[in-house]
N, C-alpha and C positions, 0 to 999 in steps of 0.2 A: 819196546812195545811191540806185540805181535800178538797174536788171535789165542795163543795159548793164556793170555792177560787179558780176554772177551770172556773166552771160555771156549774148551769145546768137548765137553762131556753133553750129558740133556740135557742141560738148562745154563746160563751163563752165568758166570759167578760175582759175586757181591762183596767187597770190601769194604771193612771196619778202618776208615781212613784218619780220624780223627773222634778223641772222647775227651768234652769238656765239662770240669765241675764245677758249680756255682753253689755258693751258701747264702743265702738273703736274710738277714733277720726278720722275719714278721711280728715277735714282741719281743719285751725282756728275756724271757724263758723259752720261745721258741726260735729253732733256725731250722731253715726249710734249703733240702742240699736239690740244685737241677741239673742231671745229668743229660748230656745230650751228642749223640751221638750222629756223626757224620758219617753217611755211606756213599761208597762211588761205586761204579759204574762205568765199564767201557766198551765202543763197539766202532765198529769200523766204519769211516764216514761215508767212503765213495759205496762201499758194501755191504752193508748193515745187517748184523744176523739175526736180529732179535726188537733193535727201537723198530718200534710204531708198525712190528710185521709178527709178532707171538699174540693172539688173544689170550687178555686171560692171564697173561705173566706180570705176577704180583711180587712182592716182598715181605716176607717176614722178620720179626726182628723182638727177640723175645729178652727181658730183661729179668733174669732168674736170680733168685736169693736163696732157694730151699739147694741144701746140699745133698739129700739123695737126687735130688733132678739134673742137677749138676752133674754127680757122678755120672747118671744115666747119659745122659749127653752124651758127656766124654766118651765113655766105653760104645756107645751105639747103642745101647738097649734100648734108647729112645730116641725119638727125633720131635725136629720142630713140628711135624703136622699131628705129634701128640699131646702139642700144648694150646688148647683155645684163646683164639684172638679176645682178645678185652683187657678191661683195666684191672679186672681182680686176676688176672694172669699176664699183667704188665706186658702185652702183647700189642704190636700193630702190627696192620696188615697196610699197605700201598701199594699203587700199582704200578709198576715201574714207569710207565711213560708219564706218570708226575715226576718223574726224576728230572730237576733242571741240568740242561747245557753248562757246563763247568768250563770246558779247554776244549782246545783242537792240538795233538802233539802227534809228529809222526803219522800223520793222516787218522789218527784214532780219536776218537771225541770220549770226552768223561762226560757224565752225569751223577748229580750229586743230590741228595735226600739229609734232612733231619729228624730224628727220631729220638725222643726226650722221655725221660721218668722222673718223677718227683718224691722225694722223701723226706722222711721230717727226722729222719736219724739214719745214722753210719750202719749200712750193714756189715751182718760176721760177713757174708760171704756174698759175693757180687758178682757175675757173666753174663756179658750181653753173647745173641747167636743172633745167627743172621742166615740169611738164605733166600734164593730165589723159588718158588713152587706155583702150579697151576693146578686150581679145584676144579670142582663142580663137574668134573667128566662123571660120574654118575655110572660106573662102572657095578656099581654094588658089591664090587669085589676089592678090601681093603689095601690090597698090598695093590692094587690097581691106581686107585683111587689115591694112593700116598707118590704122588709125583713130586719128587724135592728135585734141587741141585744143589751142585755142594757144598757143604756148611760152613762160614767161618765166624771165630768167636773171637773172645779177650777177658781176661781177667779183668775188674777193677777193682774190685775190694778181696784180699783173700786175709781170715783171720780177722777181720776187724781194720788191715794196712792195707792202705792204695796197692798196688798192685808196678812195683813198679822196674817190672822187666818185661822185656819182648825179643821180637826176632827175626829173622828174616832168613830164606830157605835160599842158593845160588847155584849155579848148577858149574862143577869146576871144571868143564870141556869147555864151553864160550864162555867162562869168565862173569856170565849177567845173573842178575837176581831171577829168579823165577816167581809169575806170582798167580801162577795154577794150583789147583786141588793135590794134594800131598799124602800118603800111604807110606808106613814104616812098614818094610819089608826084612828078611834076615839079614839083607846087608847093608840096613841104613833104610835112608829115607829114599822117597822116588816118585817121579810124577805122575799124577794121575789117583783119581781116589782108590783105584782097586787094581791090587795086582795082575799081571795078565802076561800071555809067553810070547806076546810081540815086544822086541826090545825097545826099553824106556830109557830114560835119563836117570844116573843116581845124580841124588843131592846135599847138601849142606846146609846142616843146621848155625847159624849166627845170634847167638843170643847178645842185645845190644840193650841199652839206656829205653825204656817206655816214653818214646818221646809223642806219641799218638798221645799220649794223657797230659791234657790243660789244666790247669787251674786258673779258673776266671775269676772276675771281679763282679761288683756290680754293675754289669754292662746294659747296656739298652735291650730292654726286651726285644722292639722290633727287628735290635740285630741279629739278637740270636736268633728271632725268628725267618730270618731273609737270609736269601742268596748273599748278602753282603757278609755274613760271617764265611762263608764256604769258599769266599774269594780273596777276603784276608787272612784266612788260614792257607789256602794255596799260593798265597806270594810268599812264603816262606822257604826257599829254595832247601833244598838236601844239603847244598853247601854249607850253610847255615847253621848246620843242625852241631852243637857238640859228638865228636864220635864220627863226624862222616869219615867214609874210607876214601882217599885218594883212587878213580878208577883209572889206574894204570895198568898197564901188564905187569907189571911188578908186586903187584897186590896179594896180600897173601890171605887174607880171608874172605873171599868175596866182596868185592865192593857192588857198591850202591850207585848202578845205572840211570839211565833216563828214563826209569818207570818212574813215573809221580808215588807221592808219597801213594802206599798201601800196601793192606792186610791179606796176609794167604791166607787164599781159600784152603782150608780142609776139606778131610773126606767126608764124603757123603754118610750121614749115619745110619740111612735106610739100607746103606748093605752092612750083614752083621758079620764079615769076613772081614770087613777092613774098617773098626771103629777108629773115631779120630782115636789121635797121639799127642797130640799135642796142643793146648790152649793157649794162647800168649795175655 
């Protein structure tokens, strides 16, 4: 855990830490699918870059089915502040300091958010996005006014099938996961959303088991509603997980440090030199 896992681009970045599916019958003929999606959040406790000190720094978290929007995404030709907040754009906004107290690890404190979509049938094609941004600066000038940080997503429905691979980026000089904003460069992947002549880290892609993806039951709504789902899904240690890597020095594909379970951030898609690369 270290401040490059806050963030330190403009704005602090946002992980897809957990996505869980629920199917409820409502009658004979219909079933009603609840997808709900866990986001985290970390900042320094004794130092804090961002809790209860950004006006204004919000959360987006857009639940996309159309696949040219999709594409857009991915490549960068769009981003999330060209998708309006609402229900017919499966969009919420929150503000980050509703994000509840999660952990304290490492002197780093998590904060954690639910953000849920409802359907009454399996999409072809499924992508939550996520991202931190701050409005209303009233610049009248668009490219002003489009203040993001940087984006991370997930697959869950592709084709009509759950979605069920993912991954995780590790940087092979200290051996730890990395879980900062990410740019494919010509020699690989590397940190940081946009290339630049100050030297970076290159990194490593780990494609593993989608274990971020639930499938629930009929559980208590209030649970899903409350911090009590966000705390029983974090007592779930890494060890636990089918697949963990032993982090030894002997490890040969990157193992799975003391960062709590989470999602890398991608790159920011408001710069159009470095669209993401990668969706997990």
């Amino acid at each position: 855990m270290n401040d490059m896992t806050v963030g330190m681009e403009n704005l602090p970045n946002v992980f897809i830490d957990k996505i869980i599916l629920e199917r409820r019958s409502i009658n004979q003929q219909t079933i009603q699918q609840y997808i709900r999606v866990v986001l985290k959040m970390f900042d320094n406790k004794d130092d804090p870059s961002w809790r209860n000190k950004i006006s204004g720094l919000k959360v987006k978290c857009a639940f996309v089915d159309n696949s040219q929007t999709i594409t857009g995404l991915n490549s960068g030709r769009l981003s999330l502040y060209d998708i309006p907040t609402g229900a017919i754009n499966k969009t919420t906004v929150e503000s980050c300091d509703e994000f509840r107290f999660n952990n304290l690890i490492s002197g780093y404190e998590s904060f954690t958010s639910i953000f849920e979509f409802n359907t009454l049938t399996s999409p072809e094609n499924l992508s939550v996005y996520v991202a931190c941004f701050i409005d209303d600066l009233e610049f009248g000038i668009p490219m002003f006014d489009k203040f993001y940080g940087p984006m991370a997503a997930e697959r869950i429905y592709v084709g009509g099938v759950l979605n069920v691979e993912s991954g995780y980026f590790y940087n092979p000089e200290t051996n730890e996961e990395y879980g900062g904003p990410v740019h494919q460069h010509s020699s690989g992947y590397m940190e940081g959303s946009v290339h630049r002549d100050k030297p970076h880290a290159g990194l490593r892609y780990v494609a593993e088991e989608n274990y971020k993806l639930i499938m629930g039951t009929d559980l208590d709504t209030e649970v899903f509603a409350g911090i009590e789902l966000v705390t029983q899904l974090n007592a779930n240690t890494q060890e636990d997980r089918p697949g963990y890597v032993d982090p030894s020095p002997d490890a040969q594909l990157g193992p799975r440090t003391n960062i709590p379970d989470q999602e890398v951030a991608i790159e920011d898609p408001n710069v159009p030199t470095s669209p993401p690369t990668e969706i997990y």
